[in-house]
C-alpha positions in Angstrom: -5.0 14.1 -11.1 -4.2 10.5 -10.1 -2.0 8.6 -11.6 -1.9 4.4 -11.7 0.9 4.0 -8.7 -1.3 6.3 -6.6 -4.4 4.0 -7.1 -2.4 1.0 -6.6 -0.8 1.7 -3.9 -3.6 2.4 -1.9 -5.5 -0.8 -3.5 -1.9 -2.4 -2.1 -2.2 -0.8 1.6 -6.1 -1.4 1.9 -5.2 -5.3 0.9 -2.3 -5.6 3.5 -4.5 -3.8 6.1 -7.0 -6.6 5.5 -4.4 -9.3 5.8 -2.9 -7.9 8.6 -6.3 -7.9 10.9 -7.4 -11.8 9.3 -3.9 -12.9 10.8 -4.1 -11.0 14.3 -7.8 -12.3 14.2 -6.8 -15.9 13.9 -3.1 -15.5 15.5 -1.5 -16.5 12.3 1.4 -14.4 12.2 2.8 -15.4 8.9 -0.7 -13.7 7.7 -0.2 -10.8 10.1 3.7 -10.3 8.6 2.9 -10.5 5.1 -0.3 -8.2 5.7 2.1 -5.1 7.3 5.0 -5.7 4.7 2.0 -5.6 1.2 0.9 -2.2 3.5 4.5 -0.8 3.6 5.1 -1.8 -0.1 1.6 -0.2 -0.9 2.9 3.2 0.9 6.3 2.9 -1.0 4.4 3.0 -4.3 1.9 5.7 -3.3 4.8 7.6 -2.2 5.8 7.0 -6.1 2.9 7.8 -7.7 2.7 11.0 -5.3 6.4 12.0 -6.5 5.9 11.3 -9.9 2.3 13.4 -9.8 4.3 16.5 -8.3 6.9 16.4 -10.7 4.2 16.4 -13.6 2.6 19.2 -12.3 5.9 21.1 -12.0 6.6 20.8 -15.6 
């Protein structure tokens, strides 16, 4: 089962992968930062949702 952190942090790391090439593409690198930190946040919640899902599961 997937849970709502799951989904959205993979929506979150698909979004900051996206910025991340637009700002190596153009060589803004405020664009390139911000796209690699929404990608780490996105894998941070993931991580979450994953956690949270095993726990569930447990009980």
């Amino acid at each position: 089962m997937v849970n709502k952190d799951q989904v959205s942090g993979v929506a979150k790391q698909v979004k900051g992968s996206v910025k991340e090439a637009v700002g190596k593409a153009t060589g803004n690198r405020s664009t390139e930062a911000r796209g690699k930190v929404e990608k780490a946040a996105g894998k941070v919640q993931k991580t979450y949702g994953d956690a949270k899902e095993k726990i569930k599961d447990a009980l």
